[in-house]
N, C-alpha and C positions, 0 to 999 in steps of 0.2 A: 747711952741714949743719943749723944750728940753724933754720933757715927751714922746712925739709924736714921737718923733727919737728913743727914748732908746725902746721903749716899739712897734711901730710899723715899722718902715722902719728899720734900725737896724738887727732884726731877719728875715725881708723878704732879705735884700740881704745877709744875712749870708746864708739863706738857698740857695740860688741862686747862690753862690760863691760853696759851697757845693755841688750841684746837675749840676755843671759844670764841678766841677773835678771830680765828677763821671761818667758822659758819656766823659769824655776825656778817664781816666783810660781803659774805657769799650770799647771804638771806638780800643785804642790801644792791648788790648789783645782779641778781638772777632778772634776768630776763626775760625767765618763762612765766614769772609769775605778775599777776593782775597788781596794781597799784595797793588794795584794798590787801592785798595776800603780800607782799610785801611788807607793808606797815605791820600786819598783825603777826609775820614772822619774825620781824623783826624786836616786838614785844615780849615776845613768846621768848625769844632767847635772850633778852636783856633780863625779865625778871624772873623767870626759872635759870641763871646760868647753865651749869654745864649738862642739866638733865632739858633743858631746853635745844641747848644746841645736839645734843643726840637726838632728840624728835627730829629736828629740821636736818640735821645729816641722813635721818633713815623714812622721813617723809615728805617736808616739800624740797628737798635739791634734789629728788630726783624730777622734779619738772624745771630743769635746765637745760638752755640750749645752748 
């Protein structure tokens, strides 16, 4: 079991810890979005973690310039 951690679940949530505080970063400096859209994505993926930052990867980054 200890093999199975190091080797398999281990690098999945590292990448998932990783790919959280990138669409945080992303939520907070996009610049396509309104002040008000902004803050509330930035909620949005603070207290939903990582099913938050997959909404904001597949709904508001795409209004980035």
């Amino acid at each position: 079991m200890g093999i199975f951690w190091f080797l398999i679940v281990f690098p999945l949530i590292s990448l998932c810890f990783v790919f959280w505080i990138w669409m945080l970063i992303s939520a907070i400096q996009n610049k396509g979005l309104s002040d008000g859209e902004k803050i509330a994505w930035v909620l949005v993926v603070l207290f939903l973690h990582i099913l938050g930052a997959l909404l904001y990867y597949f709904i508001g980054r795409s209004k980035q310039v």
